[in-house]
Each structure stands twice: as structure tokens, then as C-alpha cells.
C-alpha positions, 0 to 999 in steps of 0.5 A, a space after each residue: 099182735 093187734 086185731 080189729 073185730 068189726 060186727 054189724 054190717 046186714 042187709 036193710 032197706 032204703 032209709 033204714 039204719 045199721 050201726 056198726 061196732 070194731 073193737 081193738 084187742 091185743 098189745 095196745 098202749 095206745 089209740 090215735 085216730 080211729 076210723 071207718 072206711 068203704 069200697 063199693 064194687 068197681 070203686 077206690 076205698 074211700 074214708 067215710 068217717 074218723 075220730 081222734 082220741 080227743 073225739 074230734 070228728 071228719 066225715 066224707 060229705 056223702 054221709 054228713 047229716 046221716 052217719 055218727 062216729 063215736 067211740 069208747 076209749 076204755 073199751 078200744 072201740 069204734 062205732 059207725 052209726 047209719 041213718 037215712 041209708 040210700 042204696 049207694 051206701 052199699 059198700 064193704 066198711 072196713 075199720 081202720 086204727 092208729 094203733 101205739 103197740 109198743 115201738 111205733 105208731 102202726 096201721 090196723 084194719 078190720 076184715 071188711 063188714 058187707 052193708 046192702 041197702 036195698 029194697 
């Protein structure tokens, strides 16, 4: 059994910052890419940004400038670092992994962390 635990999410203003943590546990052997996710009231999820296990990085062109992906491979660990927040980054931010537990290759995902910029 594999778990996501995401923490961080909160409310900020405009311009501010959040940094979001979503750390893996359970029966792993392996994690590919590793990356975050997004759904706003009314709209599709949508990718915000992924990491390989190699540190390769991909970013929606939204948060390109502002956002930073990282992760820590000995900690099973993804990290979503947010900068220059506009409110339309309002939005639940899931955690997603490729996750190696024994078998195949399997999707996880986190329970959804709520960012509300606003004023």
C-alpha cells in the first residue's frame, strides 16, 4: 500500500508565497516522475508541474517564472514551491507519483491540499 500525504496548502495574498510538501510512504521500490496537479472550481485538472527521477523539470506555462518543483529522492518527497501568487492560482493542488511497488508501474495521488490567494 502506497500513501501520498501532502501538507502546506493555507490562505495567502496576492503576490505572496506557499510551498507545498507531498511525501510517499508505504511499499516502494521505486519512483519515476513525481508531480503536481490542480483543479479550480468549474474547471479540468490540469498539470502544474512534474519532475523526473533524474530532476528533469516541465512546468504549465501559468506558473513558469513563479513555481519550482524539487524533490528529495531519499526522502520519497515532492516539493511545489510558489512565488508571485495571483488569485488565479486558487485551486485544490493534488500530488501525483509513478510509483514501482512491486508488480508494475501504478498511479498515486495525494488527498488535494486547498491554495486561496486573496486579498
Amino acid at each position: 500500500q502506497v500513501q501520498l500525504v501532502e501538507s502546506g496548502g493555507g490562505l495567502v495574498q496576492p503576490g505572496g508565497s506557499l510551498r507545498l510538501s507531498c511525501a510517499a510512504s508505504g511499499s516502494i521500490f521505486s519512483i519515476n516522475a513525481m508531480g503536481w496537479y490542480r483543479q479550480a472550481p468549474g474547471k479540468q485538472r490540469e498539470l502544474v508541474a512534474v519532475i523526473t527521477d533524474d530532476g528533469s523539470t516541465n512546468y504549465a506555462d501559468s506558473v513558469k517564472g513563479r513555481f519550482t518543483i524539487s524533490r528529495d529522492n531519499a526522502k520519497n518527497t515532492v516539493y511545489l514551491q510558489m512565488n508571485s501568487l495571483k488569485p488565479e492560482d486558487t485551486a485544490v493542488y493534488c500530488c501525483h507519483a509513478d510509483v514501482w511497488a512491486g508488480g508494475s508501474w501504478d498511479d498515486y495521488w495525494g488527498q488535494g491540499a486547498q491554495v486561496t490567494v486573496s486579498s
